[in-house]
DSSP file (Angstrom, degrees, kcal/mol; ACC not computed):
  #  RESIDUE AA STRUCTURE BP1 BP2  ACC     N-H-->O    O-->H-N    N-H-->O    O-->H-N    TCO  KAPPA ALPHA  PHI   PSI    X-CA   Y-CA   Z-CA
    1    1 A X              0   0    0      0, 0.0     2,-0.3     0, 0.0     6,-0.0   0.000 360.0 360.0 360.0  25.6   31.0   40.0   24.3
    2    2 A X        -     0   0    0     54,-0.0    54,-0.0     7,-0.0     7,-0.0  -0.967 360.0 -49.4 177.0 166.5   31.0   43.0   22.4
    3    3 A X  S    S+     0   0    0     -2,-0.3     2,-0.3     1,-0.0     5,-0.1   0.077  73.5 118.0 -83.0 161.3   29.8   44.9   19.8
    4    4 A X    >   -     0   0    0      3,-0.2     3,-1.1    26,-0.1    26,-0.1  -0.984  64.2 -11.2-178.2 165.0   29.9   42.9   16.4
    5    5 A X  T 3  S-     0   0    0     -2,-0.3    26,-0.3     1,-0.2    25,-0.1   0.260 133.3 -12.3 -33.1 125.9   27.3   41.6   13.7
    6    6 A X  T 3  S+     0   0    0     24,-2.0     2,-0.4     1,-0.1    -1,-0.2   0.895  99.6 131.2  58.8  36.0   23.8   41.9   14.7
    7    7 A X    <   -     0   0    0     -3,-1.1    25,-1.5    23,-0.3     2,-0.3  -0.980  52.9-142.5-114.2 130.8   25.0   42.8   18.8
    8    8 A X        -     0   0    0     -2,-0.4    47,-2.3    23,-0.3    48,-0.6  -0.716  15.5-158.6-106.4 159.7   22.9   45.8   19.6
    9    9 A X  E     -a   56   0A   0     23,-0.4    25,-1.6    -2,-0.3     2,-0.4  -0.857  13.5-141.1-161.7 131.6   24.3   48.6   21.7
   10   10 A X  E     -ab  57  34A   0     46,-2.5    48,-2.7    -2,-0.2     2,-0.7  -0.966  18.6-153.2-130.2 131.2   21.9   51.0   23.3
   11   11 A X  E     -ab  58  35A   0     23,-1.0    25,-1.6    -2,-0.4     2,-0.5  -0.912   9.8-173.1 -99.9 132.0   23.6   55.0   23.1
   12   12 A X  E     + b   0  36A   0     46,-2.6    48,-0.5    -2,-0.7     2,-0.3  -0.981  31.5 123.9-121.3 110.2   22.3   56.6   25.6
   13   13 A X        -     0   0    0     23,-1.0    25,-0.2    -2,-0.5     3,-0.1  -0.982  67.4 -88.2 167.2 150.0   23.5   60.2   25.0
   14   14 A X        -     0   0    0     -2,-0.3     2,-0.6     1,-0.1     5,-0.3  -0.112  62.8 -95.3 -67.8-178.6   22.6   63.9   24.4
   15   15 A X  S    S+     0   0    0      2,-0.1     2,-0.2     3,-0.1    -1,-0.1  -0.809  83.4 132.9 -83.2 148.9   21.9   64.5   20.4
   16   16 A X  S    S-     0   0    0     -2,-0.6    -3,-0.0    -3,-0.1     0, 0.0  -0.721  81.2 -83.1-168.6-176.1   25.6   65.7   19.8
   17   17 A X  S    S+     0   0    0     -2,-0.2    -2,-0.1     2,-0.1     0, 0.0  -0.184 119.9  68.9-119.5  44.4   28.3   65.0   17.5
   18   18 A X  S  > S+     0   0    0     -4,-0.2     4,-0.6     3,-0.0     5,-0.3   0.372  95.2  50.0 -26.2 -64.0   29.1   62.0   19.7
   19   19 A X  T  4 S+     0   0    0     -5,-0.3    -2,-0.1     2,-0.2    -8,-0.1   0.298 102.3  60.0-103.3  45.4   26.5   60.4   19.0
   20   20 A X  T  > S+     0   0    0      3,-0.1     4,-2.0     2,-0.1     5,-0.2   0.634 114.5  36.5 -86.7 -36.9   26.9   60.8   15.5
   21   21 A X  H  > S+     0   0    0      2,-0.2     4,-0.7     1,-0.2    -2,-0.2   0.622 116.4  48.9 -88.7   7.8   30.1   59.2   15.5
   22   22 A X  H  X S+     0   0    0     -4,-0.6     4,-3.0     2,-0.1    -1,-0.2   0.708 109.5  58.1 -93.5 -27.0   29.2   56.2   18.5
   23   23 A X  H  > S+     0   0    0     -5,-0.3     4,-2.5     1,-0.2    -2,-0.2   0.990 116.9  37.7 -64.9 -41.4   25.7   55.7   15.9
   24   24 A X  H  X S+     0   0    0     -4,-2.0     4,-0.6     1,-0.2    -1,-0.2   0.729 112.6  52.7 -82.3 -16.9   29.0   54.9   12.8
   25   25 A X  H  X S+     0   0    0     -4,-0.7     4,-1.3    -5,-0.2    -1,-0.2   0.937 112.1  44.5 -80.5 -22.1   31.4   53.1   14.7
   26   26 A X  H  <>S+     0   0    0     -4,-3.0     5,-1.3     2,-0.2     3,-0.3   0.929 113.3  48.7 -83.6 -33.0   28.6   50.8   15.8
   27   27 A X  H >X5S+     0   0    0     -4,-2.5     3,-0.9     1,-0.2     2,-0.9   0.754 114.2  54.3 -67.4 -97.1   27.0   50.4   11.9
   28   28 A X  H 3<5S+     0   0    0     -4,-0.6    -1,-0.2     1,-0.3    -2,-0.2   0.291 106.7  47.0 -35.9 -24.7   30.9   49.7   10.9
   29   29 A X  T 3<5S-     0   0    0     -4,-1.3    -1,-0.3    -2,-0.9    -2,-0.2   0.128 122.2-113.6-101.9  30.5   31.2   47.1   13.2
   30   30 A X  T <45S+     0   0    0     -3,-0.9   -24,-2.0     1,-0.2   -23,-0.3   0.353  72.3 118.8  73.9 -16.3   28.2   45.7   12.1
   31   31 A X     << -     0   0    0     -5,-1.3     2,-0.3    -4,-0.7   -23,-0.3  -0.285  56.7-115.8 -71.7 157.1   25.9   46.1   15.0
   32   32 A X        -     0   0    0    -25,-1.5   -23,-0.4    -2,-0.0     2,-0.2  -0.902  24.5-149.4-108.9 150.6   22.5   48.0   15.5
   33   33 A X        -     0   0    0     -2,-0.3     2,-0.5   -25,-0.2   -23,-0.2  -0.857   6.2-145.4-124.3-177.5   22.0   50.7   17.8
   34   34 A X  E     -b   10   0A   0    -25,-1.6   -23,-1.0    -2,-0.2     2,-0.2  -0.959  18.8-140.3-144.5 111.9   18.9   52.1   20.0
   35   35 A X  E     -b   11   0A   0     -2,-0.5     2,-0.4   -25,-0.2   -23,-0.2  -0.356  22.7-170.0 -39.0 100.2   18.8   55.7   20.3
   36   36 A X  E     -b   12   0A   0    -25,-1.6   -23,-1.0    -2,-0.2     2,-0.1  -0.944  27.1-125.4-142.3 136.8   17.6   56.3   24.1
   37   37 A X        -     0   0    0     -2,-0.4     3,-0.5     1,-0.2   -23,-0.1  -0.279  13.9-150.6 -58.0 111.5   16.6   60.0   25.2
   38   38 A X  S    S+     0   0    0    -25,-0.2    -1,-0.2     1,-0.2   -24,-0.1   0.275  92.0  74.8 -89.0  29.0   19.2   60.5   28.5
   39   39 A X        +     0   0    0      2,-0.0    -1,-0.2     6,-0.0     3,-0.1   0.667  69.4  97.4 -56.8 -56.2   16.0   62.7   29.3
   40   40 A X  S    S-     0   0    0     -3,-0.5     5,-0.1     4,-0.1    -4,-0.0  -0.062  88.1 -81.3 -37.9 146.0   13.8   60.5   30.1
   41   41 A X        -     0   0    0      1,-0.1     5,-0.1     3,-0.1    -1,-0.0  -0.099  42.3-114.8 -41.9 167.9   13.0   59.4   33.8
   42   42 A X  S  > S+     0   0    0      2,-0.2     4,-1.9     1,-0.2     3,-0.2   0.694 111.3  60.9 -85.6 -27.2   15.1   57.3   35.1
   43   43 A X  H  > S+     0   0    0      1,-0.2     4,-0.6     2,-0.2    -1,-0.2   0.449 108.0  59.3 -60.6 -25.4   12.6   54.0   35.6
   44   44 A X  H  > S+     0   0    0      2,-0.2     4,-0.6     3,-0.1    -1,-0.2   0.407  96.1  54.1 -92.0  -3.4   12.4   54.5   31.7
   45   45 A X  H  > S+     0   0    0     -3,-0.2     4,-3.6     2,-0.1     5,-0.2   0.700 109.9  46.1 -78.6 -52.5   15.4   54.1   31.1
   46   46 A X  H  X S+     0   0    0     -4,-1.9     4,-3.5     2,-0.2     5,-0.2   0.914 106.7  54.7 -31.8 -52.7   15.6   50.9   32.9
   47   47 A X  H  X S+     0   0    0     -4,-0.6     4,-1.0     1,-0.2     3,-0.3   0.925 111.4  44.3 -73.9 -35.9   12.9   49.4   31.6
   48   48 A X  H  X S+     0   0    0     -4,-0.6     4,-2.1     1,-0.3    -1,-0.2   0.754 117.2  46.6 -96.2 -53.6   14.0   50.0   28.1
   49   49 A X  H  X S+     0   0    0     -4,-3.6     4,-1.1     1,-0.2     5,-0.4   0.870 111.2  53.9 -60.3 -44.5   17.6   48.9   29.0
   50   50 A X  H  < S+     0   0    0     -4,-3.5    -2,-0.3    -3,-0.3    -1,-0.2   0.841 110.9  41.0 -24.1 -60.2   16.1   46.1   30.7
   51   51 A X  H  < S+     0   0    0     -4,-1.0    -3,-0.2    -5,-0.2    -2,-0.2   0.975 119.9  50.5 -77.1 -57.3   13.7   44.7   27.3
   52   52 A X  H  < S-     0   0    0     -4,-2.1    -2,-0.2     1,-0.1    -3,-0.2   0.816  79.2-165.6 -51.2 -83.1   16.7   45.4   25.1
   53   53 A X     <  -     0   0    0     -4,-1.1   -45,-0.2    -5,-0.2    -1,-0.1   0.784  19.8-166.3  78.3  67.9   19.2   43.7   26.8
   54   54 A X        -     0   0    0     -5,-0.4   -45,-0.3     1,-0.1    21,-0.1  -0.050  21.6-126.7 -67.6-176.2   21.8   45.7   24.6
   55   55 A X  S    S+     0   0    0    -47,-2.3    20,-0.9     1,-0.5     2,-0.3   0.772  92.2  18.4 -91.6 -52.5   25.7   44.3   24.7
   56   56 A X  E     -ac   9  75A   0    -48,-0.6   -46,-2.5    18,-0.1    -1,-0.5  -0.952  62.8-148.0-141.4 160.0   26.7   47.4   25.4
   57   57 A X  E     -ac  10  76A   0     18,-1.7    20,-4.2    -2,-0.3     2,-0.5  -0.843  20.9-161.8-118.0 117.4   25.5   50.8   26.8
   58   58 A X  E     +ac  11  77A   0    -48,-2.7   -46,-2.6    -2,-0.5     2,-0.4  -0.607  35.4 137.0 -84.9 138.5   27.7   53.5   25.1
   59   59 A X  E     - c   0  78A   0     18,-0.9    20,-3.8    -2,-0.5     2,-0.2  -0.958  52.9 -84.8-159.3 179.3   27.3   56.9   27.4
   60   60 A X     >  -     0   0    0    -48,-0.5     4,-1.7    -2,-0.4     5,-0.1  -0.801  35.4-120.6-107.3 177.7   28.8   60.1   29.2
   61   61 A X  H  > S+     0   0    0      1,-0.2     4,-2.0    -2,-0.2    -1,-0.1   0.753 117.1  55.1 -66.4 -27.1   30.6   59.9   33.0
   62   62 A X  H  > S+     0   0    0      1,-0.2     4,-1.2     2,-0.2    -1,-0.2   0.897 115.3  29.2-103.2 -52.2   27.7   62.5   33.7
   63   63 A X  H  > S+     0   0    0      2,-0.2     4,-1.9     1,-0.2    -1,-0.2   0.613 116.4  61.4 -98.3 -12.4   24.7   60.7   32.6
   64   64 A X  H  < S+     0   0    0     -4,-1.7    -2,-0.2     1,-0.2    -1,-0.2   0.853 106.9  45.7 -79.3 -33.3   26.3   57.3   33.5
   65   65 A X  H >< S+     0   0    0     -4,-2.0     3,-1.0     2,-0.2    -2,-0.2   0.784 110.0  56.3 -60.6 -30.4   26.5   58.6   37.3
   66   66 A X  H 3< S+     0   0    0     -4,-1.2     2,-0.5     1,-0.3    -2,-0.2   0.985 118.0  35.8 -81.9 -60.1   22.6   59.9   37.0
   67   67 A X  T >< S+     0   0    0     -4,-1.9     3,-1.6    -5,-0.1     2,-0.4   0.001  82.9 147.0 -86.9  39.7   21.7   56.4   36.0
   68   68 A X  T <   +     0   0    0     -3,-1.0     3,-0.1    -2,-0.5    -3,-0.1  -0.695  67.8  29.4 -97.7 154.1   24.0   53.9   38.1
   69   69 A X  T 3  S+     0   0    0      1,-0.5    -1,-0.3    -2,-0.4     2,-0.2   0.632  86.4 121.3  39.2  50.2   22.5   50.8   39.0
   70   70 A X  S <  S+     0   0    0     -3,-1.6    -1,-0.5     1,-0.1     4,-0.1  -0.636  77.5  13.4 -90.3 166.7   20.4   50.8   36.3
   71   71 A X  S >  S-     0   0    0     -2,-0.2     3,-2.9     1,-0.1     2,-0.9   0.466  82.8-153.5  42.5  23.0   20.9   47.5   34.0
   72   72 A X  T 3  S+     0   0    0      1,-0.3    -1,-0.1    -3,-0.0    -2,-0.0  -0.044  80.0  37.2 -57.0 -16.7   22.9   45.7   36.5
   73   73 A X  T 3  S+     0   0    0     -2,-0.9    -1,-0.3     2,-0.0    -2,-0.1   0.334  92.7 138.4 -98.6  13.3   25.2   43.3   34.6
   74   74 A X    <   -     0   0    0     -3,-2.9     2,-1.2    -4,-0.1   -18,-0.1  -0.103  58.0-128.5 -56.5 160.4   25.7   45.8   31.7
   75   75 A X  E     -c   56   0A   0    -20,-0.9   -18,-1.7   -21,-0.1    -1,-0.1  -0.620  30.5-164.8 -90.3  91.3   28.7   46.7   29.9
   76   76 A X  E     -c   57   0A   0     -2,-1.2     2,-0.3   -20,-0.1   -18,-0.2  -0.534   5.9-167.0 -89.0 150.4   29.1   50.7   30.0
   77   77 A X  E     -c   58   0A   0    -20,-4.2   -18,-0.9   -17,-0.0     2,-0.5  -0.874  13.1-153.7-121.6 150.7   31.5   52.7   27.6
   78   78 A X  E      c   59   0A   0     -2,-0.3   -18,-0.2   -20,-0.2   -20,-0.1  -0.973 360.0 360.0-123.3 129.5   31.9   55.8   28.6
   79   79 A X              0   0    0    -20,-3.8   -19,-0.2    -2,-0.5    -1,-0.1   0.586 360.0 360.0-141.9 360.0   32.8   58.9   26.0
């Protein structure tokens, strides 16, 4: 129920030094993540959150507000 061997985690975040460090806590804890541009439309973001069906969606308050009620049972981190 969280991230842990082979639990992908979808970062949705600007390139930063944020998600340099969300991209190593998630390889330490064993997990993959998937890199998604919080640029994109918002219907692409979906769909993509949608096929993954990450454990969790690591983000900011900013970008989590632009996209809410996208994924609808995901697990958002916010940072």
């Amino acid at each position: 129920a969280g991230v842990g061997p082979e639990r992908l985690v979808a970062l949705v975040l600007p390139r930063s030094v944020e998600m340099v460090v969300a991209q190593l806590a998630v390889l330490k804890a064993g997990g993959a993540y998937l890199p998604v541009d919080p640029d994109y439309p918002v219907e692409r973001i979906a769909f993509i959150l949608g096929d993954a069906s990450p454990a969790l969606v690591i983000s900011t308050g900013t970008i989590a507000e632009r996209l809410a009620g996208v994924g609808g049972d995901l697990r958002w981190l916010h940072v």
